[in-house]
The first five atom37 places (N, CA, C, CB, O) and aatype in JSON, in Angstrom:
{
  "aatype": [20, 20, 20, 20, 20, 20, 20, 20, 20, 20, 20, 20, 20, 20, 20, 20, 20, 20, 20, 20, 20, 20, 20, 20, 20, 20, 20, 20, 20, 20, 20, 20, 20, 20, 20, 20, 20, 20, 20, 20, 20, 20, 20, 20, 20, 20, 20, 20, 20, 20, 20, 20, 20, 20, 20, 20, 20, 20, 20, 20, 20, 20, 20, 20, 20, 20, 20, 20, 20, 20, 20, 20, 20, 20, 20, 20, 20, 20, 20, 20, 20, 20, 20, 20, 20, 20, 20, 20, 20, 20, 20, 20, 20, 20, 20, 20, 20, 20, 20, 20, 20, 20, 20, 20, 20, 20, 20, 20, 20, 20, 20, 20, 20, 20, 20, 20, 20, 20, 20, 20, 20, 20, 20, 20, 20, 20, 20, 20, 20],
  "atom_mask": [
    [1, 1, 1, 1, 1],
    [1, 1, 1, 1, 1],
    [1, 1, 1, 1, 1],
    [1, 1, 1, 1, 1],
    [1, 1, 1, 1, 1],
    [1, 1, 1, 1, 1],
    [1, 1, 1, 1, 1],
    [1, 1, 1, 1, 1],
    [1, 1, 1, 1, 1],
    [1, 1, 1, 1, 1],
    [1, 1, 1, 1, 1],
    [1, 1, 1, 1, 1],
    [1, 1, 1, 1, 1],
    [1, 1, 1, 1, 1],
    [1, 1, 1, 1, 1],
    [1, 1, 1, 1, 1],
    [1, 1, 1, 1, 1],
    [1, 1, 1, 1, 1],
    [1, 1, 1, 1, 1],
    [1, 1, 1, 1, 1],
    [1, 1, 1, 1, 1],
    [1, 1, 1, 1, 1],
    [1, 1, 1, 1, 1],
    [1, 1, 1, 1, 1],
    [1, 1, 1, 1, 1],
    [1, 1, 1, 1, 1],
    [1, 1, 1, 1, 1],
    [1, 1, 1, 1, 1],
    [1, 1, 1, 1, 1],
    [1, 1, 1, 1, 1],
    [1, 1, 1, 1, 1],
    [1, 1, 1, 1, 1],
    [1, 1, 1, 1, 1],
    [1, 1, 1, 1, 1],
    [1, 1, 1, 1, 1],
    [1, 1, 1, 1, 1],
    [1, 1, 1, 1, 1],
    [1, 1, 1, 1, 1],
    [1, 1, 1, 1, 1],
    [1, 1, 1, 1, 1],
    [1, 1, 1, 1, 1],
    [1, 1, 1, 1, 1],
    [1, 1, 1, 1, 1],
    [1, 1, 1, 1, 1],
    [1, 1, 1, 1, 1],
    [1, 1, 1, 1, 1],
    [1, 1, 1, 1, 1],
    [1, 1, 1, 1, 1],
    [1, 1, 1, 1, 1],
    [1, 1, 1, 1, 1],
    [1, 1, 1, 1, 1],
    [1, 1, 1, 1, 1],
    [1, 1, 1, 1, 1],
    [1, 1, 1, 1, 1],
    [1, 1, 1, 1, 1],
    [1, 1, 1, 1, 1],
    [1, 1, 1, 1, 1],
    [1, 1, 1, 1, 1],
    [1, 1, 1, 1, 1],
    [1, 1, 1, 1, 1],
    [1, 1, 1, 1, 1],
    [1, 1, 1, 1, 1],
    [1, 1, 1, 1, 1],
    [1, 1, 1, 1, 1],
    [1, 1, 1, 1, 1],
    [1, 1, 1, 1, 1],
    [1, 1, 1, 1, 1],
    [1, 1, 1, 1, 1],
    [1, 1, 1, 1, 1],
    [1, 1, 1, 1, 1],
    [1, 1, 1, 1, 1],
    [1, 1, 1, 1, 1],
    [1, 1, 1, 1, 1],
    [1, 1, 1, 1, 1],
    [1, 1, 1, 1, 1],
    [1, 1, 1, 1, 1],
    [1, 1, 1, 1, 1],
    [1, 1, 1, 1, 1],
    [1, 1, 1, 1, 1],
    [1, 1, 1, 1, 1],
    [1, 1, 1, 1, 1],
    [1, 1, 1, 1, 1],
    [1, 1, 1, 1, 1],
    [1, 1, 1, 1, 1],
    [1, 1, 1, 1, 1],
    [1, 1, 1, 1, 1],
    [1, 1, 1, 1, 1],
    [1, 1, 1, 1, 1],
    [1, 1, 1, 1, 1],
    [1, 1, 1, 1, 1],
    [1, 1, 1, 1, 1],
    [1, 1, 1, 1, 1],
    [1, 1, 1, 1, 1],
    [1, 1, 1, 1, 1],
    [1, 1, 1, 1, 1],
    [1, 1, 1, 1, 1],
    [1, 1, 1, 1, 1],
    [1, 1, 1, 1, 1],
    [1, 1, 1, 1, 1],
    [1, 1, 1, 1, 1],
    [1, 1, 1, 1, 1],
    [1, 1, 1, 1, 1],
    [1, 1, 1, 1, 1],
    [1, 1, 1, 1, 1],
    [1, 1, 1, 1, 1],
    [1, 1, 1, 1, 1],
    [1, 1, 1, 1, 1],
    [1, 1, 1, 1, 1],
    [1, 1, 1, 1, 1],
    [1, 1, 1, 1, 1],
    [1, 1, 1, 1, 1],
    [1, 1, 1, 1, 1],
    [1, 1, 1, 1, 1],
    [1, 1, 1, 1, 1],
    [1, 1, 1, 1, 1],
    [1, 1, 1, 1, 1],
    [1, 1, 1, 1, 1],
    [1, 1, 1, 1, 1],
    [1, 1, 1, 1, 1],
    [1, 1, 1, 1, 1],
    [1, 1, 1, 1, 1],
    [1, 1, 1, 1, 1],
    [1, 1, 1, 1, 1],
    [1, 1, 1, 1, 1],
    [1, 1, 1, 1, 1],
    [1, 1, 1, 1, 1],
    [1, 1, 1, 1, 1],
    [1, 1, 1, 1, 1],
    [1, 1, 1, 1, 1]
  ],
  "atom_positions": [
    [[9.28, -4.59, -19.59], [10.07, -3.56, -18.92], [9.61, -3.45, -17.47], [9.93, -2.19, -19.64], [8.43, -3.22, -17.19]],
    [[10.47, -3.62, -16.67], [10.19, -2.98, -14.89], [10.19, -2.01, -14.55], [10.89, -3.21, -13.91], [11.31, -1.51, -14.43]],
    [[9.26, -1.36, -14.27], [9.75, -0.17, -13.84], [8.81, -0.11, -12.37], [9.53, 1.11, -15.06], [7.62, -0.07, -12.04]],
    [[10.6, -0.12, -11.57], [10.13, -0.03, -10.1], [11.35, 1.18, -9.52], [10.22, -1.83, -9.18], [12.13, 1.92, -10.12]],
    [[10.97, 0.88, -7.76], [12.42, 1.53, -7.49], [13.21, 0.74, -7.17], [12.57, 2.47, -6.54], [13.25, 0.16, -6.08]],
    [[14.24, 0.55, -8.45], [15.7, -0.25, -8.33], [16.45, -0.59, -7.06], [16.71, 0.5, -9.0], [16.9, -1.72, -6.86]],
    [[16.59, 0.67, -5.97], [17.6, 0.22, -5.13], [16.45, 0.54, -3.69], [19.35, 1.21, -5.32], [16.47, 1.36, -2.77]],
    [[15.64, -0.43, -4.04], [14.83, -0.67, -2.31], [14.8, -1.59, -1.8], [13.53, -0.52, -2.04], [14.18, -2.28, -2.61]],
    [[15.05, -2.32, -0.83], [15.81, -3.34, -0.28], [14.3, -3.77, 0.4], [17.33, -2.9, 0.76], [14.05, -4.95, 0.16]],
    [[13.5, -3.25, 1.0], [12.12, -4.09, 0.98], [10.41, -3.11, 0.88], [12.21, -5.02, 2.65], [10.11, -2.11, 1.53]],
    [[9.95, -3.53, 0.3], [8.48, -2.38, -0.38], [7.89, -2.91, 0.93], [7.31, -2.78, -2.32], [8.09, -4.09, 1.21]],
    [[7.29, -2.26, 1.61], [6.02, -2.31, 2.21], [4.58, -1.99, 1.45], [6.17, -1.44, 3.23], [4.56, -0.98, 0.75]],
    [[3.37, -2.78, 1.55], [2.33, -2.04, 0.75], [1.29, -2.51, 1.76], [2.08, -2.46, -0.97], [1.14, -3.64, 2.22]],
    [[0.48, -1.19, 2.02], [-0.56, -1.61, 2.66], [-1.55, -0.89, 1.89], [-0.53, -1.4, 4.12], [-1.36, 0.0, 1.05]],
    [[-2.93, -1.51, 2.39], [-4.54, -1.0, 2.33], [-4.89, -0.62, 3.64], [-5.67, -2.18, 1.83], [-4.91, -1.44, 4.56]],
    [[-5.19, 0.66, 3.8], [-5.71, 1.26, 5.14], [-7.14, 1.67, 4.79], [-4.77, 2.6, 5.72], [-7.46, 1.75, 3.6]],
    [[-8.16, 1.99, 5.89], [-8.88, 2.28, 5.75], [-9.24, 3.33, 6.84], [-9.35, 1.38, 5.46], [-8.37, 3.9, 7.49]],
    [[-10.57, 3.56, 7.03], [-11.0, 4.2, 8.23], [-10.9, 3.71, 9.57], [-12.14, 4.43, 8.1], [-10.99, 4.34, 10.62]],
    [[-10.61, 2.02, 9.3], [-10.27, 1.45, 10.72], [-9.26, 1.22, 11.02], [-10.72, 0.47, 11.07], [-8.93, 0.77, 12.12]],
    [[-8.42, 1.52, 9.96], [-6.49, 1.02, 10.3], [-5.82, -0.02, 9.2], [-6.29, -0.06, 12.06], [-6.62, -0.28, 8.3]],
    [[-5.11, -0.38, 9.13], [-4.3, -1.27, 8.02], [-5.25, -2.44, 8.4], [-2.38, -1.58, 8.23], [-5.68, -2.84, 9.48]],
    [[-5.5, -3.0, 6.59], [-6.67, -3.92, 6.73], [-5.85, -5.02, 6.01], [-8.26, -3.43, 6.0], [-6.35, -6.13, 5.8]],
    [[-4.86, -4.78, 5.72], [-3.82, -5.99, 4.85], [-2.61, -5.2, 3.96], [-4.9, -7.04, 3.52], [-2.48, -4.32, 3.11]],
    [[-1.99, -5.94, 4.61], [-0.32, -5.66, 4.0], [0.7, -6.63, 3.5], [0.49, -5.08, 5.03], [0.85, -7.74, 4.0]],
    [[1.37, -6.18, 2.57], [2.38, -6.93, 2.57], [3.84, -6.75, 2.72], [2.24, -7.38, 1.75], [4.11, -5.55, 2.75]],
    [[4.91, -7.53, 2.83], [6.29, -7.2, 2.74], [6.95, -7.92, 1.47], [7.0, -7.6, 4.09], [6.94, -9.09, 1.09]],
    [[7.46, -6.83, 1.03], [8.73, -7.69, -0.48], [9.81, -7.6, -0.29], [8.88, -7.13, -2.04], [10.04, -6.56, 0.32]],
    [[10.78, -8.23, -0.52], [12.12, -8.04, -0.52], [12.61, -7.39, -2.08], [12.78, -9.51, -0.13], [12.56, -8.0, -3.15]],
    [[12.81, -6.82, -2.0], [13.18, -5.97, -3.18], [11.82, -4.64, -3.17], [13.22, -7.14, -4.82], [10.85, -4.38, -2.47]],
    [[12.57, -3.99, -4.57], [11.61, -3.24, -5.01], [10.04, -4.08, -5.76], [12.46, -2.34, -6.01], [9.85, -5.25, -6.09]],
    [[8.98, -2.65, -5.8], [8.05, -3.52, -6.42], [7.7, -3.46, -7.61], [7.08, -3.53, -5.92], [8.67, -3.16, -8.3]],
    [[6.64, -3.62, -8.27], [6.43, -3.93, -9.95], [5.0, -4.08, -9.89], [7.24, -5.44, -10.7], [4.27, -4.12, -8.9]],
    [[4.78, -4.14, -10.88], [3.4, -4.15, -12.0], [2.69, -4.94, -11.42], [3.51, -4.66, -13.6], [1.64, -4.77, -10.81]],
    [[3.61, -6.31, -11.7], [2.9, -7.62, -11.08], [3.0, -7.92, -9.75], [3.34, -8.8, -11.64], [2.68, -8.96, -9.18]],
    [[3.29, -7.31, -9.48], [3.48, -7.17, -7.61], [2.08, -6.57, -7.12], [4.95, -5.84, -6.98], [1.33, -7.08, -6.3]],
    [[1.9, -5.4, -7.78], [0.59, -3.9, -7.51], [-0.36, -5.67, -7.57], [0.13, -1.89, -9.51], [-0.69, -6.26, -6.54]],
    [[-0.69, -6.28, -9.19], [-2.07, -6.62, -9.47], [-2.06, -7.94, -7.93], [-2.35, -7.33, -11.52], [-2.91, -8.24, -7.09]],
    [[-1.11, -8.23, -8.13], [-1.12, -9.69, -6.88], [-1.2, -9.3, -5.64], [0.26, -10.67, -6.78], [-1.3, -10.22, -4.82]],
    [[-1.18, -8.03, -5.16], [-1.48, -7.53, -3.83], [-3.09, -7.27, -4.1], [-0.48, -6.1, -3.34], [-4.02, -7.95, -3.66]],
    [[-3.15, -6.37, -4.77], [-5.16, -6.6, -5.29], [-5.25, -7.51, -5.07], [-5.95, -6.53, -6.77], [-5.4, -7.74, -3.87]],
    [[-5.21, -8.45, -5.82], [-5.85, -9.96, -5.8], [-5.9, -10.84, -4.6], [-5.13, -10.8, -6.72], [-6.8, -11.66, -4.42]],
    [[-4.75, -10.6, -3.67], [-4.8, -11.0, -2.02], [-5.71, -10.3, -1.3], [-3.49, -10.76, -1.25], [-6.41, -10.82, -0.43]],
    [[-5.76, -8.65, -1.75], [-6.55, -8.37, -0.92], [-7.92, -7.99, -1.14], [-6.03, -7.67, -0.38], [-8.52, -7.2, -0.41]],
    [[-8.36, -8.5, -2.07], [-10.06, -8.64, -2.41], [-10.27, -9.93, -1.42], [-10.57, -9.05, -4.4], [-11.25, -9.7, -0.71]],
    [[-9.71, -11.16, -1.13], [-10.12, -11.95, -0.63], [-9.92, -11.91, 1.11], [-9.65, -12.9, -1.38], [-10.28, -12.83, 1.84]],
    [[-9.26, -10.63, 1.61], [-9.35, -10.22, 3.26], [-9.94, -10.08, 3.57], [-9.04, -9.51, 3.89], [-10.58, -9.24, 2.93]],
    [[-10.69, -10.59, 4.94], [-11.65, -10.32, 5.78], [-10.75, -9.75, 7.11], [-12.63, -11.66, 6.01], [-9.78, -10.12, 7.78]],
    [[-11.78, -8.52, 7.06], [-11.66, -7.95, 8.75], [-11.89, -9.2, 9.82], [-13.05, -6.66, 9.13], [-12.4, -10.28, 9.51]],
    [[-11.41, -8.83, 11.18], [-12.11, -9.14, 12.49], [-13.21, -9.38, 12.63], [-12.06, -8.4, 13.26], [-13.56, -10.48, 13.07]],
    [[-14.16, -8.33, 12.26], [-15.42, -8.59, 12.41], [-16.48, -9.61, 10.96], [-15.86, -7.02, 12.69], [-17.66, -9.94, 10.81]],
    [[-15.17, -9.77, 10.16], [-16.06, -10.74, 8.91], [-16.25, -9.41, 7.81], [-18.06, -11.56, 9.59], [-16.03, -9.69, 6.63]],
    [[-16.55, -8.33, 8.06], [-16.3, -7.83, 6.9], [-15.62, -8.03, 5.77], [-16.07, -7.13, 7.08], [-14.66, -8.8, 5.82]],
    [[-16.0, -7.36, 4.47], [-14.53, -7.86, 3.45], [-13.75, -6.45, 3.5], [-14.93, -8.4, 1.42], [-14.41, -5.42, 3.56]],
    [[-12.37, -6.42, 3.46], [-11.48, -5.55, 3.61], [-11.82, -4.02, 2.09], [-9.9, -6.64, 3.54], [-11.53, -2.86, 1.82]],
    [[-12.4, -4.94, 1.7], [-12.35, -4.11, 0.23], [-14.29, -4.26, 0.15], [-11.1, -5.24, -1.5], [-14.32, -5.24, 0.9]],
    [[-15.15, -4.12, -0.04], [-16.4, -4.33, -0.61], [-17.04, -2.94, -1.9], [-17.39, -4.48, 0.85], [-16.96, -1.77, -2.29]],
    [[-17.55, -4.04, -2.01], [-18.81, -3.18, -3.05], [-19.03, -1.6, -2.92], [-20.44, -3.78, -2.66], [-18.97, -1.29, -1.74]],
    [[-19.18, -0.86, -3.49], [-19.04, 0.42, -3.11], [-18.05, 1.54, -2.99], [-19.33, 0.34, -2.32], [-18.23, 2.76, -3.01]],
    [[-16.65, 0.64, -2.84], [-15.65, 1.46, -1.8], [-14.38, 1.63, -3.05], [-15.07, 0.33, -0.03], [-14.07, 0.8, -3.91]],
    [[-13.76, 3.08, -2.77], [-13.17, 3.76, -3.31], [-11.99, 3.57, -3.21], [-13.45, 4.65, -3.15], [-11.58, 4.12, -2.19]],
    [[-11.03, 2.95, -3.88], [-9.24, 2.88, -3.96], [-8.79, 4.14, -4.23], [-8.53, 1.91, -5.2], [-9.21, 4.7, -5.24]],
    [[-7.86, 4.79, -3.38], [-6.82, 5.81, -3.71], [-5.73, 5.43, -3.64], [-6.78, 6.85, -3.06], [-5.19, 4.98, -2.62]],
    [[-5.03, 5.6, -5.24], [-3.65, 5.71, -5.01], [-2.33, 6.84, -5.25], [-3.4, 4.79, -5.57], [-2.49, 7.95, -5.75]],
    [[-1.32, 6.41, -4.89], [-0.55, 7.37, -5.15], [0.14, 7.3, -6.27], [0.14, 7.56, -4.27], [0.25, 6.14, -6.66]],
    [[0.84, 8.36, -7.17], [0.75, 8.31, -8.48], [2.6, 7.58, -9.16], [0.25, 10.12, -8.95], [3.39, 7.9, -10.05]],
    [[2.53, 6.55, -8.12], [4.09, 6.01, -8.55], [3.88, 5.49, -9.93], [4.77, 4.68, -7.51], [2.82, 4.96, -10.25]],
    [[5.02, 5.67, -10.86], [5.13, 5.33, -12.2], [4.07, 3.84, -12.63], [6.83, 5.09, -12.42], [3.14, 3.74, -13.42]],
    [[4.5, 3.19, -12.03], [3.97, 1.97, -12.5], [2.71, 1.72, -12.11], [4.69, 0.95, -12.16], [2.15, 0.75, -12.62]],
    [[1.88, 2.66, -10.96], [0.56, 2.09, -11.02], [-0.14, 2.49, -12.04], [-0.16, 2.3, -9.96], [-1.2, 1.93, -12.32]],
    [[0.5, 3.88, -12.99], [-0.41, 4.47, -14.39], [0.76, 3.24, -15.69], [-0.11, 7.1, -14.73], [0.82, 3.44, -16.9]],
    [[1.28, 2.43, -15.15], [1.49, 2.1, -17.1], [0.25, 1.54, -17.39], [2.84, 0.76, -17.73], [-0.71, 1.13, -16.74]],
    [[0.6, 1.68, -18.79], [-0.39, 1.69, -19.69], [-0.91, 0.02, -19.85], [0.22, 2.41, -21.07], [-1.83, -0.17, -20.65]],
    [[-0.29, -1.29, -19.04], [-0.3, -2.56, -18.52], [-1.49, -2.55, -17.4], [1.16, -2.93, -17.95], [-2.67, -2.93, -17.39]],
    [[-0.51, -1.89, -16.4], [-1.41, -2.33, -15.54], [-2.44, -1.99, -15.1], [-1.09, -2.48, -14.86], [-3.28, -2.83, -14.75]],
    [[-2.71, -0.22, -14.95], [-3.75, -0.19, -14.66], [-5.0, -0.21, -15.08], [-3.65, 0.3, -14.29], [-5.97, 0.13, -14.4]],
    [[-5.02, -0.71, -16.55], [-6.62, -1.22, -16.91], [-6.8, -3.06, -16.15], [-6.8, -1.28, -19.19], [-7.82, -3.69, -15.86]],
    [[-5.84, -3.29, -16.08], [-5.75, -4.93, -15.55], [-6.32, -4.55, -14.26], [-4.04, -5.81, -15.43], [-7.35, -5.12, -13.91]],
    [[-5.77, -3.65, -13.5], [-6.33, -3.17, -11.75], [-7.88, -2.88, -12.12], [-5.4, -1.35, -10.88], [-8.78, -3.69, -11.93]],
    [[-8.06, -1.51, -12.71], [-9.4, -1.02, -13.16], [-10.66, -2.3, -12.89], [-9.23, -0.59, -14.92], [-11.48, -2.47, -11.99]],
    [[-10.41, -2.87, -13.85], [-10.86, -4.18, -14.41], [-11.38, -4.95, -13.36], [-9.78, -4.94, -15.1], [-12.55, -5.29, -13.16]],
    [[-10.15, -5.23, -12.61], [-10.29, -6.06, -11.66], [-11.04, -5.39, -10.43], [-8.99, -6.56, -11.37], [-12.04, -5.9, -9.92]],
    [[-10.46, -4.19, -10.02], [-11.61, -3.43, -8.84], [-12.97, -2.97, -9.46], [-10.94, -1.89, -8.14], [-13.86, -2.58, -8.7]],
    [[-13.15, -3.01, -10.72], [-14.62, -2.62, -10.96], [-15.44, -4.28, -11.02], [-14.78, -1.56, -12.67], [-16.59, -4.62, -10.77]],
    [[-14.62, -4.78, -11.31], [-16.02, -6.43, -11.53], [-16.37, -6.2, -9.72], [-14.92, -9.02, -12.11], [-17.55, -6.23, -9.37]],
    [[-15.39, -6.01, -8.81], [-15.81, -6.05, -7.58], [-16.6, -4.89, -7.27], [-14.78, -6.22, -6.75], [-17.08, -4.8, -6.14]],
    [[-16.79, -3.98, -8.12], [-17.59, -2.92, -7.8], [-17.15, -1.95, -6.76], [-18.74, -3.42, -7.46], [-17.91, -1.49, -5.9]],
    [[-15.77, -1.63, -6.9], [-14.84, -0.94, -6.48], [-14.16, -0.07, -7.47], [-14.06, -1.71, -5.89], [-13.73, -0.41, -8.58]],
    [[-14.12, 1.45, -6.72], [-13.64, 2.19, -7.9], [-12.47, 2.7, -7.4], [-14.57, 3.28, -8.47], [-12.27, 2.92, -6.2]],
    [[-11.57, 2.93, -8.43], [-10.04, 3.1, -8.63], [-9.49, 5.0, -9.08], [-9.66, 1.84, -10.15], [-9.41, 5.55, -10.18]],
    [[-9.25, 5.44, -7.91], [-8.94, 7.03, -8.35], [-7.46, 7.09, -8.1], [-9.8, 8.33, -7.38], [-6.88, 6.05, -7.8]],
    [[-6.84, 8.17, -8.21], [-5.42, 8.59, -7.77], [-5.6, 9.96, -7.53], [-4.22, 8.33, -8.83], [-6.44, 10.8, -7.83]],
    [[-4.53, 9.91, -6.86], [-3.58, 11.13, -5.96], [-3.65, 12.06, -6.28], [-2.29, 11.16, -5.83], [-3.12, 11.76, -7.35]],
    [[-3.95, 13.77, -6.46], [-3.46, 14.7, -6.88], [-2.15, 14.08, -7.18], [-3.58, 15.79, -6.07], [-1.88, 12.93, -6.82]],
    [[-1.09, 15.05, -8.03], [0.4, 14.81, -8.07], [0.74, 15.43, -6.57], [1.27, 15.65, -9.48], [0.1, 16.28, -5.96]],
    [[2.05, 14.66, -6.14], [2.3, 14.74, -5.12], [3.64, 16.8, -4.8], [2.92, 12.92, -4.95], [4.64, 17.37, -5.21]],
    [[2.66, 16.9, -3.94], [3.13, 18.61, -3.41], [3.87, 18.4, -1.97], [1.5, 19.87, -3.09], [3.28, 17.49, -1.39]],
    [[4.75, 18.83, -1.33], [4.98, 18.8, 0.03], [4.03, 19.81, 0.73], [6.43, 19.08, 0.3], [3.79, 19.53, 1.91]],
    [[3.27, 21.24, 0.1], [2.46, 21.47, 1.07], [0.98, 21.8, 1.28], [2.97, 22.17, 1.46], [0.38, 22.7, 1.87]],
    [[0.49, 20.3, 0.27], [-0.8, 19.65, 0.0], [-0.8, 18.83, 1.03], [-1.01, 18.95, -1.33], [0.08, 18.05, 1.38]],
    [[-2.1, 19.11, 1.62], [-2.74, 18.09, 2.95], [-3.51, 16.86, 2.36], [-3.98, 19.0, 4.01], [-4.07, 15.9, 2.9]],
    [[-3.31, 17.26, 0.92], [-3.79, 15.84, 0.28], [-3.07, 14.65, -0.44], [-4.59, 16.15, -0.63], [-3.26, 14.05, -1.5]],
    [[-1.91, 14.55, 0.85], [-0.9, 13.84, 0.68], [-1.02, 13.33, 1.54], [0.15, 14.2, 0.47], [-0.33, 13.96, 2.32]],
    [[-1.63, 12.2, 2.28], [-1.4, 11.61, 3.12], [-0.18, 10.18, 3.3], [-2.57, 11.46, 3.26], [0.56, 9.82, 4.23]],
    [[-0.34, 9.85, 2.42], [0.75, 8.44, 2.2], [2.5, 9.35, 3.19], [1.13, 7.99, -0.47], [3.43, 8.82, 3.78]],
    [[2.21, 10.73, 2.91], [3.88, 10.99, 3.42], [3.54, 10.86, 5.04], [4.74, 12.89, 2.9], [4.42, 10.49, 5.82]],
    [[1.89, 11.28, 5.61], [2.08, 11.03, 7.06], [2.12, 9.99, 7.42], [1.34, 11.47, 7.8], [2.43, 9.74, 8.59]],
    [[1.73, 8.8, 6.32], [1.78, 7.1, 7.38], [2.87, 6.94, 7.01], [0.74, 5.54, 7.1], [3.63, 6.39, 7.81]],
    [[3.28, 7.24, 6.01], [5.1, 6.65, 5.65], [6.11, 7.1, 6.97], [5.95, 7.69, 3.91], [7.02, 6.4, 7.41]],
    [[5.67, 8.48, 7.49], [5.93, 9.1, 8.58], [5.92, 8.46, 10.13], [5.12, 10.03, 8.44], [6.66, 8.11, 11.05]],
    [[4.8, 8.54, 9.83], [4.32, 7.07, 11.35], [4.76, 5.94, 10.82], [2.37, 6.6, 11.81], [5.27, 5.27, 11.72]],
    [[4.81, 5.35, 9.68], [5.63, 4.12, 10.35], [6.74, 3.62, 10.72], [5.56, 3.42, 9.98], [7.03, 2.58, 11.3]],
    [[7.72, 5.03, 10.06], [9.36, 5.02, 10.04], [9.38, 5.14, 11.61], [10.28, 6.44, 9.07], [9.89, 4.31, 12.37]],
    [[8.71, 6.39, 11.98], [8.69, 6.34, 13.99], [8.71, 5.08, 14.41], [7.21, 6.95, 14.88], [9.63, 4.68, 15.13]],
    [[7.68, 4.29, 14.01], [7.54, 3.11, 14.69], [8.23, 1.92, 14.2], [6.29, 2.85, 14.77], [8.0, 0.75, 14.48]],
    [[9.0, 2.34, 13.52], [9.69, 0.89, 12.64], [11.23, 1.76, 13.38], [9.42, 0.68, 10.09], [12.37, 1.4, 13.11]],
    [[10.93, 2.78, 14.2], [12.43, 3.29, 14.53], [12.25, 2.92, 16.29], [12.78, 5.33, 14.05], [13.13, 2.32, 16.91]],
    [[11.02, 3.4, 16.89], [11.15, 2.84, 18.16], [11.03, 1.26, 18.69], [10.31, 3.5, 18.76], [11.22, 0.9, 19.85]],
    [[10.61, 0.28, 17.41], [10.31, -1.05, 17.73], [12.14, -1.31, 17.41], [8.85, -1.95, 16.62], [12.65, -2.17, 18.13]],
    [[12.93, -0.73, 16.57], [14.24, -1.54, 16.73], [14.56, -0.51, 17.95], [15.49, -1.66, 15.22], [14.75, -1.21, 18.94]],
    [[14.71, 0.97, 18.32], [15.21, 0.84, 19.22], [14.99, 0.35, 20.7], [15.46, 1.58, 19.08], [15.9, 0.6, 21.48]],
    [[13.97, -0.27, 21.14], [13.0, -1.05, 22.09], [14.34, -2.6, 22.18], [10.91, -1.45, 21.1], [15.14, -2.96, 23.05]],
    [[13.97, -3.13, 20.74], [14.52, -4.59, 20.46], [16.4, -4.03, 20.77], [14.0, -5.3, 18.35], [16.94, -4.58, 21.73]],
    [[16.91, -3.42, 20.3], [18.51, -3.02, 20.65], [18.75, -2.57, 22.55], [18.94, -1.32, 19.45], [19.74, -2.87, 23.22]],
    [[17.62, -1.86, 22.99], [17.7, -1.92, 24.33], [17.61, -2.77, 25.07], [17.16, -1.39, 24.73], [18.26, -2.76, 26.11]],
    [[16.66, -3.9, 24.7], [16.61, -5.36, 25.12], [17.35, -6.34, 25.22], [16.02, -5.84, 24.66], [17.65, -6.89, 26.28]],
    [[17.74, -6.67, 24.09], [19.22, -6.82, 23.58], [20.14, -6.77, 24.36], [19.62, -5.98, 22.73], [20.7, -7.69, 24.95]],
    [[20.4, -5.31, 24.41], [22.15, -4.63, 24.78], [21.7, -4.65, 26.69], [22.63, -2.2, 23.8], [22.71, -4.45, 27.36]],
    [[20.78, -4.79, 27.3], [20.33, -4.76, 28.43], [20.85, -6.84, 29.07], [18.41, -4.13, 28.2], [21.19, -7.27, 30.17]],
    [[20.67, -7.43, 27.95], [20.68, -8.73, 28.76], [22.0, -9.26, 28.29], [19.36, -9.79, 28.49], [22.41, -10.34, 28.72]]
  ]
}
């Protein structure tokens, strides 16, 4: 069974940290189960700029509580996989609009801005030449 969101035309997923997006990806479509574990799995093997690993020993995953990162599939497969790395796996309060412990709605926020001034930049450029 899939259970994603049906009518999303492309998922963005990133890992941010304290220094900024440390690896992302783009899908065309909505995402899935096996989408979540194969973005893990790309991004245990990221290195920062400076050689760091994007993910290390110690360090704490938060996620947000979309259906499919709790089925009952995948996330012992995630678990699993972020604890052999010695990475631990929490989630989200449930999501409130006026909980400050929602952050995913302010980068979703910032990036629509910026995914709105980079096309309107590219359409001024454009419509300018």
């Amino acid at each position: 069974m899939n259970c994603s969101a049906s009518n999303a035309t492309f998922t963005i997923n990133l890992l941010y940290s304290v220094v900024g997006v440390d690896y992302f990806n783009i899908l065309q479509g909505p995402s899935n189960g096996l989408e979540l574990l194969n973005f893990f799995h790309d991004a245990l093997q990221v290195e920062r700029a400076n050689g760091s690993a994007a993910l290390e020993r110690g360090d704490v995953v938060v996620m947000d509580n979309c259906g499919f990162h709790h089925s009952r599939h995948n996330e012992p497969l995630l678990r699993n996989m972020l604890n052999t790395c010695g990475i631990e796996l929490i989630y989200q309060l449930p999501y409130s609009p006026q909980s400050e412990y929602t952050p995913n709605s302010k980068h979703n926020q910032n990036i629509t801005q910026r995914l709105a001034i980079s096309h309107s930049s590219t359409v001024e450029a454009v419509t300018r030449n």
